[in-house]
C-alpha positions in Angstrom: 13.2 -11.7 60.5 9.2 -12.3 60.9 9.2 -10.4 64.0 11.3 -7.4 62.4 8.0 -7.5 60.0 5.1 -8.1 61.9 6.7 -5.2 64.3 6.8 -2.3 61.8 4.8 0.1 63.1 2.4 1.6 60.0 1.9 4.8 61.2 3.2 8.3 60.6 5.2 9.4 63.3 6.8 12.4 64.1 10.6 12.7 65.5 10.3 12.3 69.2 13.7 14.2 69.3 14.0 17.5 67.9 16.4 20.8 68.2 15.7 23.7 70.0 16.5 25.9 66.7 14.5 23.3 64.5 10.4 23.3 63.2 10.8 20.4 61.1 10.4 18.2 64.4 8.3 19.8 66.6 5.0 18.6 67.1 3.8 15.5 68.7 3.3 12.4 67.6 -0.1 11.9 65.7 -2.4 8.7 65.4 -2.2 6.0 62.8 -2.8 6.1 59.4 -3.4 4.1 56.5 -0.6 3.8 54.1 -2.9 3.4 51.3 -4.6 6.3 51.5 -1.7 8.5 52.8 1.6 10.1 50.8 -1.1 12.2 49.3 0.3 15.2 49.7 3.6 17.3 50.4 2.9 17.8 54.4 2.0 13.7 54.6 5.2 13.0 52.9 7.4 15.1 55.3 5.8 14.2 58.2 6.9 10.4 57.3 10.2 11.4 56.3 10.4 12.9 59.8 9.0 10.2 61.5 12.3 8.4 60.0 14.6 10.5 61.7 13.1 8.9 65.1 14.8 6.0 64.5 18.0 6.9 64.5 17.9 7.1 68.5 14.5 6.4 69.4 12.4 7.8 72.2 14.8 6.9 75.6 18.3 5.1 76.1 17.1 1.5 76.3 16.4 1.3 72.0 20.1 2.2 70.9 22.1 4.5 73.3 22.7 1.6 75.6 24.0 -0.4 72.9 26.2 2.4 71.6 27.6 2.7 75.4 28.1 -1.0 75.1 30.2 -0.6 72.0 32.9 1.6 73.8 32.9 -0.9 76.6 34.5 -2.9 74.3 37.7 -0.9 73.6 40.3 0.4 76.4 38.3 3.6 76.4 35.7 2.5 79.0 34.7 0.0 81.5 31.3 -1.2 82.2 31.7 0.8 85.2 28.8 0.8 87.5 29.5 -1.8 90.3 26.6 -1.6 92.3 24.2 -3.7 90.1 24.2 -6.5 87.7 26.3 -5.9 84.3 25.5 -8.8 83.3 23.9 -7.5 79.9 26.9 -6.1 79.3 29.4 -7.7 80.2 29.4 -10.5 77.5 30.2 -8.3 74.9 32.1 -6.1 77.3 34.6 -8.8 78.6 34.2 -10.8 75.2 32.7 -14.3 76.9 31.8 -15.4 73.3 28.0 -16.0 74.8 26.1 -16.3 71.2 23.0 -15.2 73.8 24.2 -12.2 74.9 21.2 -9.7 74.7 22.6 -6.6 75.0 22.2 -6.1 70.5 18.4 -7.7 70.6 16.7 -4.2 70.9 19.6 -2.6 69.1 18.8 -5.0 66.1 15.1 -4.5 65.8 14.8 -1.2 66.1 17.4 -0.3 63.1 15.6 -3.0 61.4 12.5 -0.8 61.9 14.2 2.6 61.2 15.3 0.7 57.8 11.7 -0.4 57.5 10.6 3.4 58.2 12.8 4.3 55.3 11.3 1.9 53.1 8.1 2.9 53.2 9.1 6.5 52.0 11.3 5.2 49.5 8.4 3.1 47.8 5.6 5.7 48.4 6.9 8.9 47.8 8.0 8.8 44.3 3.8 8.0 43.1 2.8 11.0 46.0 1.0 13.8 43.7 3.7 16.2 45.3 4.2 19.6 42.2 7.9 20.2 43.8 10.0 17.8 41.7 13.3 19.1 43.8 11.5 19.0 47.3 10.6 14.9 46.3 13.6 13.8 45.3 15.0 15.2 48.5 12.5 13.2 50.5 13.5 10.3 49.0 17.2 10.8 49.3 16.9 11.6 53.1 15.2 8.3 53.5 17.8 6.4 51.1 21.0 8.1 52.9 18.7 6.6 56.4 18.5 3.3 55.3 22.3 3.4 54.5 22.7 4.8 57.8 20.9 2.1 59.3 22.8 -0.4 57.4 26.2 0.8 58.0 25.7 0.9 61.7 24.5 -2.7 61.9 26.7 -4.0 59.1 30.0 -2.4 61.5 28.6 -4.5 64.5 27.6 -7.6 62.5 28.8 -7.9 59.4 26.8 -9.1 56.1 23.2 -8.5 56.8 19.9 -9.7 55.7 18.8 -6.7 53.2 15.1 -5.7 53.0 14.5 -2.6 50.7 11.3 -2.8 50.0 7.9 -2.7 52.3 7.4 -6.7 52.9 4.8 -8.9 54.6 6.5 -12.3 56.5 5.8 -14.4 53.8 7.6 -12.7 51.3 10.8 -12.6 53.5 10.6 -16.3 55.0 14.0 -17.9 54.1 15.7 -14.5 53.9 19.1 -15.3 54.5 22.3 -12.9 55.2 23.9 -10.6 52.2 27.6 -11.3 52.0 29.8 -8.3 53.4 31.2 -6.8 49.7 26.8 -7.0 48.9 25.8 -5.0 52.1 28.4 -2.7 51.8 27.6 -2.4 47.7 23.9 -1.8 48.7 24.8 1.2 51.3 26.9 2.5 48.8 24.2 2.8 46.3 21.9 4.3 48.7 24.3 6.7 49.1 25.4 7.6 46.0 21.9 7.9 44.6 21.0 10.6 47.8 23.7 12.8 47.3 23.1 15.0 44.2 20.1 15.7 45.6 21.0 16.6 49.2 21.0 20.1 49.8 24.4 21.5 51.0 24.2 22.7 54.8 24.0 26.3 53.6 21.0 25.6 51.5 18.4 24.1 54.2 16.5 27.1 55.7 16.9 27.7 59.3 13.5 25.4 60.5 15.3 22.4 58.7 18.6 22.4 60.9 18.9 18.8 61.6 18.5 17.4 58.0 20.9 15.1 56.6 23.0 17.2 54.3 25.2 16.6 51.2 28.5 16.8 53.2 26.7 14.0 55.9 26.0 11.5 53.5 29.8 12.2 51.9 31.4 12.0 55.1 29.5 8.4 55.8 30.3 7.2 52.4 33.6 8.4 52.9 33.3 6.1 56.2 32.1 3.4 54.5 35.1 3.3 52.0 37.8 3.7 54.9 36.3 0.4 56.2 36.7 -1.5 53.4 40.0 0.2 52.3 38.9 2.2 49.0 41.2 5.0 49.9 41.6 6.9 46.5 37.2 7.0 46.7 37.2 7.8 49.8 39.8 10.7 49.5 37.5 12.3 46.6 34.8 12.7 48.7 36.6 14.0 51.8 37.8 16.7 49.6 35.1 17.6 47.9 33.6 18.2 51.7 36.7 20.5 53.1 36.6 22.6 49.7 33.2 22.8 50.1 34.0 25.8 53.1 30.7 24.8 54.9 32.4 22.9 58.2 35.0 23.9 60.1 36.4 23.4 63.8 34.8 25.5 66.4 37.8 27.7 68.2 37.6 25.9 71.6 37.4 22.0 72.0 35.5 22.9 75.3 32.5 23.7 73.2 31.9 20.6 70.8 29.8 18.8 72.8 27.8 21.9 75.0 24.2 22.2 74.4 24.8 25.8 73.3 26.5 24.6 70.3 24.2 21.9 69.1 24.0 22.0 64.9 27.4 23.8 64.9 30.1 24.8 62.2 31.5 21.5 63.3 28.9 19.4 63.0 27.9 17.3 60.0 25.1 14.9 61.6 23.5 14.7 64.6 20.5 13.1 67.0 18.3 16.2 67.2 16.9 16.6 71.0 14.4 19.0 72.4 14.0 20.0 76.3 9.8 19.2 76.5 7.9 19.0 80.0 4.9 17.1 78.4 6.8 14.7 75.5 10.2 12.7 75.5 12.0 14.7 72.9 15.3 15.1 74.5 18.0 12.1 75.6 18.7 10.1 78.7 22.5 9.0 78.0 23.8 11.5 79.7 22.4 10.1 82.9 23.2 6.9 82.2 26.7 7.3 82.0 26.7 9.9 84.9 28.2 9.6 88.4 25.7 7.4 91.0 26.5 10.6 92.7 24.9 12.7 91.0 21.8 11.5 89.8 23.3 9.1 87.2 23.7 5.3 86.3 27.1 5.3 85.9 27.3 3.1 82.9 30.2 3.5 80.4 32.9 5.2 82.5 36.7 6.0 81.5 39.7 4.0 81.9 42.5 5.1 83.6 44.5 4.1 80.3 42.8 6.6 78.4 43.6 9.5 80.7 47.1 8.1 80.8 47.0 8.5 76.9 45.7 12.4 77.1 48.8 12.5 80.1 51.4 11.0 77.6 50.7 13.5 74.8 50.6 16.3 76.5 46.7 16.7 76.1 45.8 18.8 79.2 43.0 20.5 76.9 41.1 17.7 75.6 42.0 15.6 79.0 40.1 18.3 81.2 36.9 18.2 78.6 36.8 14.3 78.2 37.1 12.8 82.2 35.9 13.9 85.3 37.5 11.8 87.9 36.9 11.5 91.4 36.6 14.6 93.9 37.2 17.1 91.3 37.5 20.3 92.2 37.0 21.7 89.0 34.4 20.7 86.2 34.3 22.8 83.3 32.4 24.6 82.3 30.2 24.5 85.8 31.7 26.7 88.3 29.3 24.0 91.1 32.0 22.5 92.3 35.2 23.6 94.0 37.6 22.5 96.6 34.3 23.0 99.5 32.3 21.3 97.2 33.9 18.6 95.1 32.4 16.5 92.5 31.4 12.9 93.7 32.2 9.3 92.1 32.9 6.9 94.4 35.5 4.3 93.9 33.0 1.7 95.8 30.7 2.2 92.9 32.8 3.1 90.1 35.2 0.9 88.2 37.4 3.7 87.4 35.9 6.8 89.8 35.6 8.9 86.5 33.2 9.7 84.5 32.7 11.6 80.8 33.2 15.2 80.8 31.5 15.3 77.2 28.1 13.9 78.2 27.9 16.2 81.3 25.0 18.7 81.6 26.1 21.5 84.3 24.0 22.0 87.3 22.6 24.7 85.5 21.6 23.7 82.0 19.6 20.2 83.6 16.2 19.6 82.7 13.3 18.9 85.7 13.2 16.1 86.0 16.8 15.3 85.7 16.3 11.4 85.4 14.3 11.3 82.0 14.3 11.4 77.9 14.4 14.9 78.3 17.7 16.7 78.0 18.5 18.9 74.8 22.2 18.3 74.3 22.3 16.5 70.8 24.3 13.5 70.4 27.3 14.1 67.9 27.5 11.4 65.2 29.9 12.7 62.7 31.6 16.2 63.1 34.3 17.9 61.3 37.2 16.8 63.0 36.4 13.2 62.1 36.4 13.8 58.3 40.0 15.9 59.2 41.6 13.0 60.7 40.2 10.7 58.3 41.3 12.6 55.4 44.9 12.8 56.9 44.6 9.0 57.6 43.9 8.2 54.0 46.7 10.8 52.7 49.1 8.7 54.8 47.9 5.6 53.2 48.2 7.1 49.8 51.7 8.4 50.8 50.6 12.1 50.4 51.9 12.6 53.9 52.2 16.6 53.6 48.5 16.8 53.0 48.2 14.8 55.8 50.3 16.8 58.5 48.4 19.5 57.5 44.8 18.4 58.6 46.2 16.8 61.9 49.0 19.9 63.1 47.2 22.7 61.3 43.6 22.2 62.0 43.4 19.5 64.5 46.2 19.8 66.9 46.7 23.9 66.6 43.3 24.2 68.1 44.6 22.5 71.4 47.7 24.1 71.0 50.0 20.7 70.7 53.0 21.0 68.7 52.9 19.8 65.2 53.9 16.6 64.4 56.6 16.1 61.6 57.0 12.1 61.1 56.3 10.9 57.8 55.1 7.2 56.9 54.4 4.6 59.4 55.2 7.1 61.9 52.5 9.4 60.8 50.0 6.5 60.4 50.5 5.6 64.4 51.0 9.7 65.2 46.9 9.8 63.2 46.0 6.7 65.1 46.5 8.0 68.6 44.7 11.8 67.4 41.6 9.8 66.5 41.7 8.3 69.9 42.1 11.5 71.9 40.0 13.7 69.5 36.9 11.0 69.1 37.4 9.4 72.9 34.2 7.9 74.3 32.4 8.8 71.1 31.9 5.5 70.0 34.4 5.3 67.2 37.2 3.4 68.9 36.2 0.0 68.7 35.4 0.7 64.9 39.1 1.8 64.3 40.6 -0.5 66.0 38.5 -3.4 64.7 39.3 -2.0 61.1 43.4 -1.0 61.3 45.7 -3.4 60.5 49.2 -3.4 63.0 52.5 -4.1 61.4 52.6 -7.5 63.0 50.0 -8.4 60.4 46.7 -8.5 63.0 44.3 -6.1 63.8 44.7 -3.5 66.1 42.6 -4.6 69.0 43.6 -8.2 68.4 47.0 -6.4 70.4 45.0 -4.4 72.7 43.3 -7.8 74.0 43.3 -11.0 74.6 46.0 -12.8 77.1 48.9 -10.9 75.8 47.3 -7.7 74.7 48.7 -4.8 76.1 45.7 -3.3 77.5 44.7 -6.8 79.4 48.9 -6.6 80.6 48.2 -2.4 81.4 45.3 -3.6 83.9 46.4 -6.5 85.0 50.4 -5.9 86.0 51.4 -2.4 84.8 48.7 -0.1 86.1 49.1 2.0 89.5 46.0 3.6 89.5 44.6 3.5 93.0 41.0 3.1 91.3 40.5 0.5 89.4 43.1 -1.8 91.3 41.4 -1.6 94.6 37.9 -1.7 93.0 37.6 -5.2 91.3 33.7 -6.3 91.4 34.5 -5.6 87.5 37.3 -7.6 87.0 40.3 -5.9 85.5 41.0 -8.5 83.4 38.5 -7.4 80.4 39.6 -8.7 77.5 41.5 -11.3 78.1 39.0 -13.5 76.9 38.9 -11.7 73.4 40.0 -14.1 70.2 40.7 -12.4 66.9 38.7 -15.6 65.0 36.2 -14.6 67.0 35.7 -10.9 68.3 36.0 -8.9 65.4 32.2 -8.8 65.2 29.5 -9.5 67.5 26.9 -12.2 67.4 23.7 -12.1 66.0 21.2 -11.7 68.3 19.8 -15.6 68.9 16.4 -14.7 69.1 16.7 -13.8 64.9 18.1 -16.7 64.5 15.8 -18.9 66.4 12.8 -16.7 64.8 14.4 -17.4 61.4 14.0 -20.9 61.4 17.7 -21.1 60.8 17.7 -19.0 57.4 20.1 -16.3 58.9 23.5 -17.8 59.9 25.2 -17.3 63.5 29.3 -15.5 62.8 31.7 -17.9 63.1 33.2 -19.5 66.2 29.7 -18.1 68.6 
C-alpha cells in the first residue's frame, strides 16, 4: 500500500480521453499544482473532477484494458488467442495455474488505487472550495463519490474485500492497513453511491458539452449491480425501476449499431470511457487493436471461442452472431463493405487460437485513425448500457417470482429487437433462458466471468465451477466434443484451459504479490494462492 501512496500523482489533470460531442474533456493536460493553494475556484474544481474521469481507462491499453481483456480470457467467451508470442502474463489467470505471482492485475491494481486516490482528493477539497453554486458542488463531489465506488466495485469483483482508503493519506498514516471484509467494502460502495445519487443530474439534464458525465440512472444501474452481486434483489429491483420509468434509456433499433463510433453516448448507453480521435495527444483507445486480427494491424489478444459462436448458432442468433465474431476469410464484415469474396478478411489459424476475432471492437477500414497502431481511436468503450439493466431487471423478477415482468424485458425489448421468438418458460426455466440472453447480448464485454462467478447452479456450485475444471463442460467441449477445424489443429494454446480451475480457489484472483510484499504482510493473500 506505500507505493499506491507515494505514487499519487498531485496534480490536476485533465481526461486524456474525451468524446467527440463532449467540451468538458478537451483540452490538454496542464502542469502540476499545489493542492494547497488550488480548489479555489469553480474552473479548478472541475478541471480535478475531470482529471478523475482519466482513471477510469487511463491514457493506452497497458493501465486497465489489458486487464479487462484478461478477465474474459477467463470465461468460455475467449481464448488468450494470439499464438505467436509469449502469453505468459496471461495465461496464469487465463488457464487458472493458481501462480499467487501472476502479474497480469499489478498495473490493474495501482492504477484504480490511484483513480480512487484521484477521487479522494476532490471529495476532501471540494466541499471548503469558495465555489457560489451550491447545486454545481454537490455534483462535483458526487461524480467523484459514485468514481471511487466505481473504482472499488471493479476491484472488489476481481479481489474481494479490499483495503479502503477514503481520505488523502501520507505512508505513515496507512502503514498496517489491512483488508476490509467483503459485506464492509461492499457497505462502503454502497454509501458512496447512495450519497451521489440525489444529486446526479438525470441524462436529460447535463447540457450537451457534459455528455460523458456520470448520470443518476449510471450510478443506479451500478448500485443496482452491486446488489445483484450480493443477492439484495428486492433493492436492487427498486432501483432498476426507478431507471426504466425514468423514459431516458432505451435500446437503439439495430443491435448492429451499439458498439459503432457513430453511436457513441447513445439512447442506450448509461456509462461509458469517453475517447477522442487527436493527432497531437492520446485521447482515444488502443483495445481495439489489441484484440484485432495479426492481419490486420492488430495484436490479436482476447479472441472468440468457437463455443460461443456455437451458442449464437444454437439459439438461433444470426443477428447478434454476425455483429459479435469475425472468423476466418470472411467475406463479409459489417458494416465495411472492404472485404468480399476477392478480398476476404484475414486471421490465420497459425496465429490465432480460434481464427476469429470481435466484431464489436472492429473500426472499418474507413473510420481508422493515422496511425492505426496507437491511443488514438474514438470508438468509446461501453461499460453499462441499457440492455444490461433490462436483463438484469428480468433476472431479479425471476428471482422474486414476478416472472411476467420478467418475459417482458427479455421477449419484448431484448429479443424483439433481433427478431427471436419470445420465450414463454417460467421459473428455473426462465432463470437459465435470462442466463444464456446475458451471454449472447453482453458477449466479450467483460461481464461473463462476473455472472458466472456470482450464479449459483442447481447442483448447489457456482456456475463456472461447471464450466471448468476436469469435469467442466467447457474443458470436456474443447477437449473431446469440439469439431472445430481451428482451435483443434491450432494447440500452442492448449485447449485444455480451465482444467486447472478449483472452485476453493478461482472464484477470485490473487492479490498482486508485490502489495503484499510492499505491505509488510498487513494485506492478506485469498485463500489456497
Amino acid at each position: 500500500m506505500k507505493k499506491i501512496i507515494i505514487n499519487i500523482w498531485m496534480v490536476v489533470i485533465l481526461l486524456g480521453s474525451v468524446s467527440s460531442c463532449s467540451d468538458f474533456l478537451e483540452q490538454p493536460v496542464l502542469g502540476k499544482e499545489n493542492l494547497d493553494t488550488y480548489f479555489q475556484s469553480e474552473e479548478e474544481c472541475l478541471k480535478q473532477i475531470t482529471g478523475c474521469y482519466q482513471s477510469i481507462f487511463w491514457d493506452d491499453w497497458w493501465q486497465i484494458a489489458k486487464f479487462t481483456l484478461t478477465c474474459d480470457m477467463c470465461t468460455d467467451d475467449m481464448w488468450m488467442g494470439n499464438t505467436t508470442q509469449d502469453a505468459s502474463e496471461h495465461y496464469d489467470f487465463a488457464h487458472y495455474s493458481g501462480n499467487p505471482q501472476a502479474e497480469v492485475a499489478q498495473n490493474y491494481w495501482q492504477y484504480r488505487y490511484k483513480g480512487i486516490l484521484r477521487s479522494n482528493v476532490c471529495i476532501e477539497r471540494i466541499p471548503d472550495a469558495p465555489i457560489g453554486d451550491e447545486k454545481l458542488k454537490e455534483r462535483m463531489i458526487a461524480e467523484a463519490k459514485f468514481l471511487r465506488a466505481f473504482h472499488y466495485f471493479d476491484l472488489t469483483k476481481n479481489f474481494g474485500g479490499l483495503p479502503l482508503i477514503l481520505k488523502m493519506t501520507m505512508p505513515s498514516e496507512i502503514e498496517g492497513t489491512q483488508r476490509a471484509s467483503l459485506e464492509d467494502t461492499y457497505k462502503q460502495i454502497e454509501q458512496d453511491l447512495l450519497e451521489a445519487i440525489p444529486h446526479l443530474p438525470l441524462r436529460s439534464e447535463y447540457a450537451a458539452t457534459d455528455v460523458g458525465r456520470v448520470t443518476k440512472g449510471a450510478a443506479q444501474g451500478y448500485l443496482a449491480k452491486v446488489y445483484l452481486f450480493q443477492e439484495k434483489y428486492t433493492e436492487a429491483e427498486s432501483l432498476l425501476q426507478d431507471i426504466i420509468d425514468s423514459r431516458e434509456y432505451d435500446l437503439l433499433d439495430n443491435f448492429g449499431d451499439v458498439w459503432a463510433i457513430a453511436h457513441n453516448n447513445s439512447k442506450e448507453s448509461l456509462f461509458e470511457v469517453q475517447h477522442k480521435f487527436d493527432e497531437t495527444y492520446n485521447l482515444g483507445g488502443r483495445i481495439s487493436v489489441v484484440c484485432g486480427s495479426r492481419n490486420d494491424s492488430g495484436w490479436s489478444w482476447g479472441l472468440p471461442t468457437s463455443n460461443l459462436e456455437k451458442a449464437f448458432t444454437d439459439a438461433g442468433d444470426s443477428e447478434r452472431l454476425r455483429w459479435t465474431i469475425i472468423k476466418h476469410n470472411a467475406t463479409e464484415v459489417p458494416g465495411d463493405d472492404t472485404w468480399n469474396e476477392e478480398n476476404p478478411y484475414i486471421i490465420k489459424p497459425d496465429e490465432h487460437k480460434s481464427a476469429r476475432v470481435t466484431r464489436k471492437l472492429y473500426i472499418p477500414m474507413n473510420e481508422r485513425s493515422t496511425p492505426y497502431d496507437a491511443p488514438k481511436s474514438p470508438l468509446n468503450y461501453r461499460l453499462l448500457r441499457y440492455a444490461d439493466v433490462l436483463l438484469m431487471y428480468a433476472e431479479v423478477k425471476n428471482v422474486l417470482g414476478k416472472d411476467t415482468e420478467a418475459r417482458w424485458a427479455l421477449n419484448e425489448k431484448i429479443r424483439n429487437r433481433i427478431g427471436l421468438p419470445a420465450v414463454e418458460a417460467s421459473g428455473s426455466a426462465l432463470r437459465d433462458a435470462i442466463r444464456l440472453e446475458r451471454r449472447l447480448e453482453l458477449a466479450l464485454e467483460n461481464q461473463r466471468l462476473y455472472d458466472i462467478r456470482r450464479w449459483t447452479d442447481d447442483n448447489g456450485k457456482k456456475h463456472i465451477a461447471n464450466l471448468m475444471g476436469s469435469n467442466g463442460s467447457f474443458v470436456r467441449y474443447n477437449t473431446i466434443e469440439s469439431t472445430d477445424e481451428y482451435e483443434r489443429e491450432n494447440q500452442k494454446e492448449r485447449s485444455d484451459k480451465g482444467i486447472n480451475f478449483r472452485e476453493d480457489r478461482d472464484l477470485v484472483f490473487p492479490i498482486p504479490y508485490s502489495e503484499i510484499n510492499m505491505s509488510e504482510g498487513s494485506i492478506s493473500q485469498n485463500p489456497n494462492y
